[in-house]
C-alpha positions as CSV (number, residue, x, y, z in Angstrom):
1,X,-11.5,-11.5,3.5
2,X,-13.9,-11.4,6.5
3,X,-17.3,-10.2,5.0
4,X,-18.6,-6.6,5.8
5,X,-20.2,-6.7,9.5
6,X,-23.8,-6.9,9.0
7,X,-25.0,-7.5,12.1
8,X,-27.8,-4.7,13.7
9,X,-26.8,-2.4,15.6
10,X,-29.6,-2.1,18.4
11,X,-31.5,1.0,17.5
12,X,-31.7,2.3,21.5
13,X,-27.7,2.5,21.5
14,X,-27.6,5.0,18.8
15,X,-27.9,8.5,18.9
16,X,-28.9,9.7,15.6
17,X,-28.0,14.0,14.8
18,X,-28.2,15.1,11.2
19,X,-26.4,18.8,11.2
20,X,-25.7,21.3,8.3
21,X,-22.3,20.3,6.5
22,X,-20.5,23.8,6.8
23,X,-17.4,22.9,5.7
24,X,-15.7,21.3,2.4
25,X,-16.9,21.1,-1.2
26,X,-20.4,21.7,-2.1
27,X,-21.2,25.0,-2.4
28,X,-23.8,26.8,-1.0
29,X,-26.6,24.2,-1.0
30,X,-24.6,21.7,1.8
31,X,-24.1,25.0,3.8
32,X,-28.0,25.1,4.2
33,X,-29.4,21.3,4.4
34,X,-28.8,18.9,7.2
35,X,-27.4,16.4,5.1
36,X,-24.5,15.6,7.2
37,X,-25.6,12.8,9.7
38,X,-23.4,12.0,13.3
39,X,-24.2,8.9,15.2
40,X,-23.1,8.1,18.8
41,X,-23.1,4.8,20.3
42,X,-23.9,5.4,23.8
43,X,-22.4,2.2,24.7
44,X,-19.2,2.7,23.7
45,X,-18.4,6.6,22.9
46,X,-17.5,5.5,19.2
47,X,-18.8,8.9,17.3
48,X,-19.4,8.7,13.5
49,X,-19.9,11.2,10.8
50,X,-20.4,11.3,7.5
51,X,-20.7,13.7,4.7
52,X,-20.1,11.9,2.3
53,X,-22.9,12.9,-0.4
54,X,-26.0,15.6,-0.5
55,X,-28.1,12.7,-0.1
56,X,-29.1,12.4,4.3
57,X,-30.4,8.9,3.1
58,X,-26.9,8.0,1.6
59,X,-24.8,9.3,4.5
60,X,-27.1,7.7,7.3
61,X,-26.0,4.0,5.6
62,X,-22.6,4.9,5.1
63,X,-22.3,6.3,9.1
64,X,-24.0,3.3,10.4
65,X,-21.5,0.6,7.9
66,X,-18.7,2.4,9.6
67,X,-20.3,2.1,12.9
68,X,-20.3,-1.2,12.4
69,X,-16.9,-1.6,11.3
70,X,-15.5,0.6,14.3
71,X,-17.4,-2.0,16.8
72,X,-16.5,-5.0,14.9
73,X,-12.6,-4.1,14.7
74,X,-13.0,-2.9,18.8
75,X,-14.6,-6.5,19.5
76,X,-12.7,-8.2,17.4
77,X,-9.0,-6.6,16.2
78,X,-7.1,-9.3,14.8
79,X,-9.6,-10.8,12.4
80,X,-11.9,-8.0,11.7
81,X,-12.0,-6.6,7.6
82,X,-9.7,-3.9,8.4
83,X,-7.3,-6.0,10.0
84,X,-7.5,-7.8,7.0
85,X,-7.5,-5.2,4.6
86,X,-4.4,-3.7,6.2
87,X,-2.3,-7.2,6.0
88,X,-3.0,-7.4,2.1
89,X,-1.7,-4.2,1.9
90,X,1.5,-4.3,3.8
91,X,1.9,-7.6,1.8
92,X,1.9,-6.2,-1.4
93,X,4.0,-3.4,0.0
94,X,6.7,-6.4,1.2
95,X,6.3,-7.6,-2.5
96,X,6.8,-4.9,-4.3
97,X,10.3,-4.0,-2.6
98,X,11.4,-7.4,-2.8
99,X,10.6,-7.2,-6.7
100,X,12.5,-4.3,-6.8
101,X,15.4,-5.6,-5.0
102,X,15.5,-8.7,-7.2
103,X,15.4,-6.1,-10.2
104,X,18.3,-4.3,-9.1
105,X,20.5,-7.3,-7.7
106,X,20.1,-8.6,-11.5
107,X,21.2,-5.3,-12.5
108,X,24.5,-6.0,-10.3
109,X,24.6,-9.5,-11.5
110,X,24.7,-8.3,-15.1
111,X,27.6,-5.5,-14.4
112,X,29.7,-8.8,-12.4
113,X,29.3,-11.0,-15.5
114,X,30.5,-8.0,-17.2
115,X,33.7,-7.1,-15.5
116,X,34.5,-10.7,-15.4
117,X,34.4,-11.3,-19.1
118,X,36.5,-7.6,-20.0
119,X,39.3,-9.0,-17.7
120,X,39.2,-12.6,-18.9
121,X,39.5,-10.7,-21.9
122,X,42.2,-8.2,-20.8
123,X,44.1,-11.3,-19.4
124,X,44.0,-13.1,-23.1
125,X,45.6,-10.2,-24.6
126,X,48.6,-9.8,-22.2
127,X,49.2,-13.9,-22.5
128,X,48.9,-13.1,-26.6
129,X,51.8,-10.3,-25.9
130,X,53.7,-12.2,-24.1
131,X,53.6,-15.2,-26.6
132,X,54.6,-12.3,-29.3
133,X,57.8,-11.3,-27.4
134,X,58.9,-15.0,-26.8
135,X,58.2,-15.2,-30.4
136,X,60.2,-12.1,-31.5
137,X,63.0,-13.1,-28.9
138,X,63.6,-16.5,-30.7
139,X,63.5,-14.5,-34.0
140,X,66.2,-12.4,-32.8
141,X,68.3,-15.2,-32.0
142,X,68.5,-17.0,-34.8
């Protein structure tokens, strides 16, 4: 997996806001700090924000890592860590249907073998009766 983009986004790009989070879980002390922080690369148009904790410190670094993701998958699609990140998981996806395919085609396996062996069965027991009627035929003749 590609490492986590660490190169700096130039400080002159960014617009840095930090508003009062408002909305979601938190109670009444989020309602009144400006915890929430929203950056803008002016570059791009890419807007960020993050609420992600009470801490402003916490949810600055956590804006600015997805920043940096956003411009590195933009740049960079096919191999950035999302990219990546998003192959594993349709490949364990693929996986885990195929294992469950595999489970049930043994099922069907199993229930073939078992038909198979009741009729070779079945089959035995009509060649046993009609040994027994030869057998009682030639009885009745002598």
């Amino acid at each position: 997996m590609p490492p986590r983009p660490l190169w700096l986004i130039k400080e002159d790009e960014i617009t840095e806001e930090f508003l009062k989070g408002g909305r979601g879980p938190g109670g009444q002390k989020i309602n009144k700090s400006n915890s929430k922080v929203q950056l803008t690369h002016r570059p791009t148009g890419i807007v960020v924000t993050c609420q992600f904790s009470r801490s402003q410190e916490l949810n600055r670094k956590r804006a600015r890592e997805i920043l940096a993701l956003k411009l590195e998958e933009l740049e960079n699609p096919d191999n950035c860590r999302t990219a990546v990140i998003n192959q594993r998981k349709m490949m364990v996806k693929k996986n885990k249907s195929k294992k469950s395919k595999k489970k049930y085609a043994q099922v069907d396996e199993d229930r073939q073998a078992q038909r198979a062996k009741e009729e070779e069965q079945l089959s035995q027991i009509i060649d046993l009766d009609a040994e027994l009627d030869m057998l009682i035929a030639k009885k009745d003749v002598q």
